[in-house]
PDB file of N, CA, C and O in Angstrom:
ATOM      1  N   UNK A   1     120.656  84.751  91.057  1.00  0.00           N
ATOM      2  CA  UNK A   1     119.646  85.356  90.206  1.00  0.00           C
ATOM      3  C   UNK A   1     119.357  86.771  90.703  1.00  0.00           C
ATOM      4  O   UNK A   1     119.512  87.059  91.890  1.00  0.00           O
ATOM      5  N   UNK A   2     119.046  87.423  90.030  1.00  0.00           N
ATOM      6  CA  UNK A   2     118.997  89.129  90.279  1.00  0.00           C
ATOM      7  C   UNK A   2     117.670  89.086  90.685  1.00  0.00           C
ATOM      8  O   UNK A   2     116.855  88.211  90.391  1.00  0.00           O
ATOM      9  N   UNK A   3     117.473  90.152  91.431  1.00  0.00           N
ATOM     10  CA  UNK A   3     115.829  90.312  92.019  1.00  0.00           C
ATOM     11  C   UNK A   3     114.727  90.564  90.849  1.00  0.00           C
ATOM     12  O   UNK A   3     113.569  90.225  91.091  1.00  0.00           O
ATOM     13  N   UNK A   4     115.041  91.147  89.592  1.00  0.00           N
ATOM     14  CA  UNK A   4     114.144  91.908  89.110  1.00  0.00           C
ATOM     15  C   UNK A   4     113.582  90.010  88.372  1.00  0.00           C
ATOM     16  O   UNK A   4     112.406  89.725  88.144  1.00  0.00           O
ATOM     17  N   UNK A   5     114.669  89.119  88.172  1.00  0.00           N
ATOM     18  CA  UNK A   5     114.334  87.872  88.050  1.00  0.00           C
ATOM     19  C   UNK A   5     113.329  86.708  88.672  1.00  0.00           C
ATOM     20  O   UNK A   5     112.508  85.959  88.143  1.00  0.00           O
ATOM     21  N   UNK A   6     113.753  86.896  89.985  1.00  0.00           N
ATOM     22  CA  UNK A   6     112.863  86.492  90.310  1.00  0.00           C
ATOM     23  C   UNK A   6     111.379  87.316  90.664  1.00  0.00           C
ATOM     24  O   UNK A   6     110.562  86.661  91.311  1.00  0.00           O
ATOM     25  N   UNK A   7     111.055  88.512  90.326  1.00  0.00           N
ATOM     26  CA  UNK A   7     110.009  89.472  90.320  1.00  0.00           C
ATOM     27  C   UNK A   7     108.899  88.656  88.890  1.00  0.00           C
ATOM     28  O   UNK A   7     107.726  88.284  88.926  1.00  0.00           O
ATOM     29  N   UNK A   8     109.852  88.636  87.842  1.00  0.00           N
ATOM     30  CA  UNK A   8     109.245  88.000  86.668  1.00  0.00           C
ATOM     31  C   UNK A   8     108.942  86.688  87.166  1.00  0.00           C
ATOM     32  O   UNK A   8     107.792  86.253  87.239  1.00  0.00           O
ATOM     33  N   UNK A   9     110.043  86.013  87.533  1.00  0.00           N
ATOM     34  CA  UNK A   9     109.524  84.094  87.514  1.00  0.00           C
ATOM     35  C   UNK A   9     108.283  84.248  88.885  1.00  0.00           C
ATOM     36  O   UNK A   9     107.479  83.316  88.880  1.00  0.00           O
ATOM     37  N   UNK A  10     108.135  84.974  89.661  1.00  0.00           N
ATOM     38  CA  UNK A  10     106.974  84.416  90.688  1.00  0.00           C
ATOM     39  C   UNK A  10     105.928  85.683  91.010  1.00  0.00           C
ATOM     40  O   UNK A  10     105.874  86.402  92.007  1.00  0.00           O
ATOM     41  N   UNK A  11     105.426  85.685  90.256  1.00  0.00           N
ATOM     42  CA  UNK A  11     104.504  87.217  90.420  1.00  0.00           C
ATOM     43  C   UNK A  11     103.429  86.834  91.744  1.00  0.00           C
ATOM     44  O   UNK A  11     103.038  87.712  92.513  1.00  0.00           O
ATOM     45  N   UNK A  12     103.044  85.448  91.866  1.00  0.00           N
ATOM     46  CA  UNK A  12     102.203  85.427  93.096  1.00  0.00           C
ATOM     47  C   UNK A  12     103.019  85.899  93.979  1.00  0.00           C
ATOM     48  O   UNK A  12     102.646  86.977  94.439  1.00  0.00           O
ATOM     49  N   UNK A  13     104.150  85.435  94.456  1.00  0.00           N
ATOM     50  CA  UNK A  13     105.171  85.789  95.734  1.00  0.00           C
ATOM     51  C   UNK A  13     105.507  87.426  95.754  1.00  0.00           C
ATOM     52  O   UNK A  13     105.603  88.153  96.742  1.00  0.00           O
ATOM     53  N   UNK A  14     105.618  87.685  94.694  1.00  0.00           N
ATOM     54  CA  UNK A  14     105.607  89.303  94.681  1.00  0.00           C
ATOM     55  C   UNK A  14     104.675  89.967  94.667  1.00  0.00           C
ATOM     56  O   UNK A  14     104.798  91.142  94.320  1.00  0.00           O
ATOM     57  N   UNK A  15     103.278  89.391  95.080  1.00  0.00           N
ATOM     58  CA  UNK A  15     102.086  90.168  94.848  1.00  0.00           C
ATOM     59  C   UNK A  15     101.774  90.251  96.490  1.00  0.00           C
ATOM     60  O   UNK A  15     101.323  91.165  97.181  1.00  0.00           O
ATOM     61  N   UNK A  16     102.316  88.571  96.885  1.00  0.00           N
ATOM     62  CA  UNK A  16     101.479  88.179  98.215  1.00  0.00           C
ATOM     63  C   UNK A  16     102.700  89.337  99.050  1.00  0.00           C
ATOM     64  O   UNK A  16     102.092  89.975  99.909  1.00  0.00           O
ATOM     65  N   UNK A  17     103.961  89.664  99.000  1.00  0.00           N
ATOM     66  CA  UNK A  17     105.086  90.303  99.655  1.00  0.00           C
ATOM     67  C   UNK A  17     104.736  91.885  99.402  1.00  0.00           C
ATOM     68  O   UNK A  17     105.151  92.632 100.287  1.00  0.00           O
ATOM     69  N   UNK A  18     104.185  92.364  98.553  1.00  0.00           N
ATOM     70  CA  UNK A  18     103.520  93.832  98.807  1.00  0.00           C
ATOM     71  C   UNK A  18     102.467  93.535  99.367  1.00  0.00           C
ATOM     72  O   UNK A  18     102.269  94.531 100.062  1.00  0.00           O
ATOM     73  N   UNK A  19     101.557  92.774  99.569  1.00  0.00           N
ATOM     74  CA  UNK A  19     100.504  93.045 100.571  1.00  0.00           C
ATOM     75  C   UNK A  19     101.062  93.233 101.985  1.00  0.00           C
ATOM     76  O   UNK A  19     100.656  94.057 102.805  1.00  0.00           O
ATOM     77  N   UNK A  20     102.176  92.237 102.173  1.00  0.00           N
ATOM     78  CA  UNK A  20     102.430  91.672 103.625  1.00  0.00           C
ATOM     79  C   UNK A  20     103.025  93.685 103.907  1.00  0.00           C
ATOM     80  O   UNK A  20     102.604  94.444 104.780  1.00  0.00           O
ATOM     81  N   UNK A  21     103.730  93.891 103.171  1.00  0.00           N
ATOM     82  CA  UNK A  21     104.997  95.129 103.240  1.00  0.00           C
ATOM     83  C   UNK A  21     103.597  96.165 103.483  1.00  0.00           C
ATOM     84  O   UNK A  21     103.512  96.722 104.578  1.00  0.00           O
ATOM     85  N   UNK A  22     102.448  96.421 102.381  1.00  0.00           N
ATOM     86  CA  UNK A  22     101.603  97.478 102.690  1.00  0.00           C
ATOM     87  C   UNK A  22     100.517  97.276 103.877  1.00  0.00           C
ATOM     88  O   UNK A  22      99.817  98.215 104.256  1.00  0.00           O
ATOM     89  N   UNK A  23     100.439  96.078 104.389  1.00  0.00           N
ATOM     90  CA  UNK A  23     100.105  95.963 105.590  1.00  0.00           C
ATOM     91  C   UNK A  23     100.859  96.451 106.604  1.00  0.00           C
ATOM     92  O   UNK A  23     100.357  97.218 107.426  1.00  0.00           O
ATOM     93  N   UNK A  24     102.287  96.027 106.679  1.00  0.00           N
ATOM     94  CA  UNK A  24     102.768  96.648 107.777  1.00  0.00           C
ATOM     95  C   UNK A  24     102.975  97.888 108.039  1.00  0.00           C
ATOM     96  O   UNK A  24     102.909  98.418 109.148  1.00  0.00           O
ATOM     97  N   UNK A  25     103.258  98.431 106.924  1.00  0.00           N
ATOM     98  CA  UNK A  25     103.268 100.141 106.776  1.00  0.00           C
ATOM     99  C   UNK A  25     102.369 100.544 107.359  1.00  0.00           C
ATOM    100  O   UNK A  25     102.545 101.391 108.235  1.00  0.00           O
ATOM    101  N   UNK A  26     101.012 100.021 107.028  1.00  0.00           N
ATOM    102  CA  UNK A  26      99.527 100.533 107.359  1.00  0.00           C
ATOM    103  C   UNK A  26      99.770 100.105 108.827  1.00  0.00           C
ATOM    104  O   UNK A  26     100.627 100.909 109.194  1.00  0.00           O
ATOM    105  N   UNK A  27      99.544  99.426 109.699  1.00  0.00           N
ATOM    106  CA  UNK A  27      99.990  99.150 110.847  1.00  0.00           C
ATOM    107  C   UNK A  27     101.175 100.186 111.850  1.00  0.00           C
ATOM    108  O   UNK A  27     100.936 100.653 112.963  1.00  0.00           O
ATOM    109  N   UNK A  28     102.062 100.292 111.296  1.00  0.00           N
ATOM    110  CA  UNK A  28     103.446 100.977 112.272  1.00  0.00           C
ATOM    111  C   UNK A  28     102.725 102.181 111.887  1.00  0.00           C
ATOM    112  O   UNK A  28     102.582 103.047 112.750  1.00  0.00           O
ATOM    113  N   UNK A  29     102.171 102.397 110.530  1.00  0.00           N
ATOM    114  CA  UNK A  29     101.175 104.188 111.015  1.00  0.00           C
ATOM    115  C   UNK A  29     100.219 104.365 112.188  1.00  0.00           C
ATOM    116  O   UNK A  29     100.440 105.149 113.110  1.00  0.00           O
ATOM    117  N   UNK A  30      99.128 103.577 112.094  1.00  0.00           N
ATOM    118  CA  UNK A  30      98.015 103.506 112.786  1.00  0.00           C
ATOM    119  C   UNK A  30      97.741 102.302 113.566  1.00  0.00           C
ATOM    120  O   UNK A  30      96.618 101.798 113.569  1.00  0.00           O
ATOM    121  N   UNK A  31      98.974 101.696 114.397  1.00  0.00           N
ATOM    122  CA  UNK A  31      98.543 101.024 115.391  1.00  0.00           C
ATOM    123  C   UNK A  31      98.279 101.533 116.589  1.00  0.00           C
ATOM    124  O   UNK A  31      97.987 100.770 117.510  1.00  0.00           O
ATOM    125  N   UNK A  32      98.338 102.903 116.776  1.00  0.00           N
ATOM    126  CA  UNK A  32      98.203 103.452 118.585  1.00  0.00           C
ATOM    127  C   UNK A  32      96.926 104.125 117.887  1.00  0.00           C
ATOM    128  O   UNK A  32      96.829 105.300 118.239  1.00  0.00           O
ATOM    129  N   UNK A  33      96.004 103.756 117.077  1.00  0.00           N
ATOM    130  CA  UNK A  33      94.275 103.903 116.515  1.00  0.00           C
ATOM    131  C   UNK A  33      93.587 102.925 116.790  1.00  0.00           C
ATOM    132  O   UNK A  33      92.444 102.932 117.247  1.00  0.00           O
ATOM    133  N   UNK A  34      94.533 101.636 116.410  1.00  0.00           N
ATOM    134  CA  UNK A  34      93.409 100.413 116.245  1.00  0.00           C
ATOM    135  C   UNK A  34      93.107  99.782 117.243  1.00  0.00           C
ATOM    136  O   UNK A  34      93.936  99.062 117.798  1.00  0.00           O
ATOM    137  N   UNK A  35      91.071  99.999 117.963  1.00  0.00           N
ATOM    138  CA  UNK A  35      90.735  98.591 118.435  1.00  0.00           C
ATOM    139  C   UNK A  35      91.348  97.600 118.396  1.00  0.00           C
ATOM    140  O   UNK A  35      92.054  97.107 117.516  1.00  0.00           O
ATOM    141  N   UNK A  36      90.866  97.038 120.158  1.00  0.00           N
ATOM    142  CA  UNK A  36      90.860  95.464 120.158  1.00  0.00           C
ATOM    143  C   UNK A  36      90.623  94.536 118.855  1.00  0.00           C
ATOM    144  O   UNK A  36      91.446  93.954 118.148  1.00  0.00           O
ATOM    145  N   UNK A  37      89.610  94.583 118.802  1.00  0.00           N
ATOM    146  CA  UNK A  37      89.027  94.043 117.227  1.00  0.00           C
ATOM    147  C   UNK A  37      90.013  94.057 115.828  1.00  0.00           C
ATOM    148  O   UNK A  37      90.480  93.117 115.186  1.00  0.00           O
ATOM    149  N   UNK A  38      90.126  95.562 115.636  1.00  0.00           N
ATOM    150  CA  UNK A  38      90.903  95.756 114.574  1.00  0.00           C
ATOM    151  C   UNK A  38      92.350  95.237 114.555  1.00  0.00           C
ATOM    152  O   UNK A  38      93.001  94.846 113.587  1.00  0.00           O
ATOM    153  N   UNK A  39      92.766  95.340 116.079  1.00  0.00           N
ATOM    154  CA  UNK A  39      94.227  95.004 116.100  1.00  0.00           C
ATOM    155  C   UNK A  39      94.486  93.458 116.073  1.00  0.00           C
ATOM    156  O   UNK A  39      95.565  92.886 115.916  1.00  0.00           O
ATOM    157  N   UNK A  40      92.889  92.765 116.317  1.00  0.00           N
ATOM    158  CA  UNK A  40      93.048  91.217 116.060  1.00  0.00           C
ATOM    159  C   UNK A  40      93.069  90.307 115.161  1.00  0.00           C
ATOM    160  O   UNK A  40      93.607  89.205 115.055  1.00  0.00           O
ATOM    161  N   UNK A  41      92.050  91.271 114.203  1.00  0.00           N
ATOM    162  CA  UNK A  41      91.786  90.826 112.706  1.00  0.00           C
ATOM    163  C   UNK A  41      93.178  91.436 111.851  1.00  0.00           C
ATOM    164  O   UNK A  41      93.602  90.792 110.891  1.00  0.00           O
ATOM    165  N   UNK A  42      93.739  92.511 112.208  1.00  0.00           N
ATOM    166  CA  UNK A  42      95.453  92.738 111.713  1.00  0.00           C
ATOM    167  C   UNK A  42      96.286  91.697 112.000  1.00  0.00           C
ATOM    168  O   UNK A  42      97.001  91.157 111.156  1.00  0.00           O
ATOM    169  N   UNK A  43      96.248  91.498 112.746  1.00  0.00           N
ATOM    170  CA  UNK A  43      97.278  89.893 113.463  1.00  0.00           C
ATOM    171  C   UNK A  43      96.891  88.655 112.611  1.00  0.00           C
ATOM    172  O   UNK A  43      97.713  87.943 112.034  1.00  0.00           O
ATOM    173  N   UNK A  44      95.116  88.423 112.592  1.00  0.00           N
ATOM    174  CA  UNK A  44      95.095  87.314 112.046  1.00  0.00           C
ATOM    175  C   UNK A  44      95.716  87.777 110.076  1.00  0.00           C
ATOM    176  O   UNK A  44      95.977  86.866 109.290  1.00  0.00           O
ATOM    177  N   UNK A  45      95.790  88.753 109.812  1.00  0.00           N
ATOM    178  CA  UNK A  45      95.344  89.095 108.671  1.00  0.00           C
ATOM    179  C   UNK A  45      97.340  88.752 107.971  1.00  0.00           C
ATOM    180  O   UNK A  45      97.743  88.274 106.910  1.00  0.00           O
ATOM    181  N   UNK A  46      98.125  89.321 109.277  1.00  0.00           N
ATOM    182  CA  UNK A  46      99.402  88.936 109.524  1.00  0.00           C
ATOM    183  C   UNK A  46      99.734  87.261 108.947  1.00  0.00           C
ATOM    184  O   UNK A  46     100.552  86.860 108.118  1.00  0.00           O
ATOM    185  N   UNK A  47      98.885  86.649 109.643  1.00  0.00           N
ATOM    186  CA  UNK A  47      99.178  85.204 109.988  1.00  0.00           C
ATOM    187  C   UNK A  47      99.028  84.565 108.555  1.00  0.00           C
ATOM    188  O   UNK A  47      99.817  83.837 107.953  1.00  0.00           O
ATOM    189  N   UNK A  48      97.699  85.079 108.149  1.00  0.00           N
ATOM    190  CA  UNK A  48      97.494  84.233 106.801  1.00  0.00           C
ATOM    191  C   UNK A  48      98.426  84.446 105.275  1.00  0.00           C
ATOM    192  O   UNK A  48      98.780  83.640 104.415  1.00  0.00           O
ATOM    193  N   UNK A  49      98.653  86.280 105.467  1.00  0.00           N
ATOM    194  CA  UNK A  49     100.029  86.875 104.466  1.00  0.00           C
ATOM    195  C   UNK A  49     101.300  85.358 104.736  1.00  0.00           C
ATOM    196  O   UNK A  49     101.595  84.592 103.819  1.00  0.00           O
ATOM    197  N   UNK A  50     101.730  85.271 105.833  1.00  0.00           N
ATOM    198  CA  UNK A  50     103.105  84.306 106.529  1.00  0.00           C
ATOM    199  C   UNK A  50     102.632  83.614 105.639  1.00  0.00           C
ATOM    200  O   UNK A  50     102.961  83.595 104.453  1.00  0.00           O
ATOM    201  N   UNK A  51     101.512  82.768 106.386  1.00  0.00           N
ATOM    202  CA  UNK A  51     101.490  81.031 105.605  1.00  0.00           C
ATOM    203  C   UNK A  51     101.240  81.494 104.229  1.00  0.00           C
ATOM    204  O   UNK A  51     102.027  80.862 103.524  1.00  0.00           O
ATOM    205  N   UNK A  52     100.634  82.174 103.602  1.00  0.00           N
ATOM    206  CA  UNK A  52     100.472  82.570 102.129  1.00  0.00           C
ATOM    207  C   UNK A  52     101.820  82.211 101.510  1.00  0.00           C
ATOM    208  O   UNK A  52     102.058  81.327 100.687  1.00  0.00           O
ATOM    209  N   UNK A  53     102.777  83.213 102.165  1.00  0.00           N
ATOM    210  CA  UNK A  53     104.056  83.021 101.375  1.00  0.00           C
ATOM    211  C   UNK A  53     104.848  81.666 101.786  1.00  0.00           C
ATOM    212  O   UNK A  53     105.727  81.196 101.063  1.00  0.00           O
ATOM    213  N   UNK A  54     104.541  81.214 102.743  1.00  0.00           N
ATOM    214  CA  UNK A  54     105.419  79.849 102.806  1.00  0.00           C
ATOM    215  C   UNK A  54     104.809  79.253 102.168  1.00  0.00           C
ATOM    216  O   UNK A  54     105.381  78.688 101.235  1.00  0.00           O
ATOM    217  N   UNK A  55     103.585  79.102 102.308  1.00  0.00           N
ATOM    218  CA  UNK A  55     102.843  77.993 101.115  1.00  0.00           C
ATOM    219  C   UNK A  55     103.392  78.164  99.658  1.00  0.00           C
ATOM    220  O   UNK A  55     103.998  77.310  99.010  1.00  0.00           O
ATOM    221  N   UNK A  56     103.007  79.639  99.209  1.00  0.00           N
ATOM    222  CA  UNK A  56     103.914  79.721  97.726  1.00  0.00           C
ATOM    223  C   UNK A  56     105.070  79.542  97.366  1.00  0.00           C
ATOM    224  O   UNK A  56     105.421  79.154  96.251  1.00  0.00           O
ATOM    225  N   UNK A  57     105.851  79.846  98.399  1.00  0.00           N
ATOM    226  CA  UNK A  57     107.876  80.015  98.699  1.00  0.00           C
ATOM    227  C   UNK A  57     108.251  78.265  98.211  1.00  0.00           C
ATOM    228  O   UNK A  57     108.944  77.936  97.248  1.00  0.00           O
ATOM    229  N   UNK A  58     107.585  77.372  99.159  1.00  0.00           N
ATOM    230  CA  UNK A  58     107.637  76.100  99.345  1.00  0.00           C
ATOM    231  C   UNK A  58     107.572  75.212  98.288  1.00  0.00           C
ATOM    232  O   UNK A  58     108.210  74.183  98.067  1.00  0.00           O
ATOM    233  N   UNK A  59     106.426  75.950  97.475  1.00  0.00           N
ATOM    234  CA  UNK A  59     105.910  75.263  96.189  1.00  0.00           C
ATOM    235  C   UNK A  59     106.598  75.435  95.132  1.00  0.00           C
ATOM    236  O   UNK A  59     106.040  75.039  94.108  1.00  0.00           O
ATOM    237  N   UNK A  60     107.705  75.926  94.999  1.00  0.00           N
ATOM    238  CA  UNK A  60     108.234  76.319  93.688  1.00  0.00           C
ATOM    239  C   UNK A  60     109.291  75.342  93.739  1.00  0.00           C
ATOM    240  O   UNK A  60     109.998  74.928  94.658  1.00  0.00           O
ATOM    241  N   UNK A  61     109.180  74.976  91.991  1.00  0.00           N
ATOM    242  CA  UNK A  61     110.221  74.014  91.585  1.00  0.00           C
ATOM    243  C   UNK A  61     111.602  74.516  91.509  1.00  0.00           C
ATOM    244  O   UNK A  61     111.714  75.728  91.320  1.00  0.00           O
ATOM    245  N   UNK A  62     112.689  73.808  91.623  1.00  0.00           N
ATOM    246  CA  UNK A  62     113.787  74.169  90.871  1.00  0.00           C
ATOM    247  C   UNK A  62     114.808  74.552  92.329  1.00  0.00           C
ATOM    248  O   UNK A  62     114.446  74.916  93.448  1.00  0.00           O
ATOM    249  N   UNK A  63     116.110  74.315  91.815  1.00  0.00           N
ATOM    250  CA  UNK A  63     116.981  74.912  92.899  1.00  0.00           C
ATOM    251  C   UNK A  63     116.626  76.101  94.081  1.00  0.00           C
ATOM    252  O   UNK A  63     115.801  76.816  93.512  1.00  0.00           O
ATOM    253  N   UNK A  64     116.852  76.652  95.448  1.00  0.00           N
ATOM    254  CA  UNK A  64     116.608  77.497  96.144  1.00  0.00           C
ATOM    255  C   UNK A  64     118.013  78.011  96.703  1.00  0.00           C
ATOM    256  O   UNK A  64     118.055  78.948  97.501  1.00  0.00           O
TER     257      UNK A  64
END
């Protein structure tokens, strides 16, 4: 299946995969900025994007 295909069939997975992508961007810019704090709540913020997409990845019907 061509990408722009599966872009249409799973718009959550492509919504939750630009967050994860504009998080990291935001990060590899301004990680030698961020607090303790900030750099922890980025990590957790990391963690929940992951399981986000395995949870959604997981859930979908049909051949993989």
């Amino acid at each position: 299946m061509s990408d722009a295909g599966e872009r249409r069939r799973n718009p959550e997975l492509r919504e939750l995969l630009d967050e994860l992508l504009g998080h990291v961007r935001s990060l590899a810019r301004n990680a030698h900025d961020l607090g303790d704090q900030q750099r922890a709540y980025a990590q957790q913020r990391l963690e929940w994007l992951a399981d986000e997409i395995w949870r959604v990845t997981i859930e979908q019907p049909g051949p993989r």
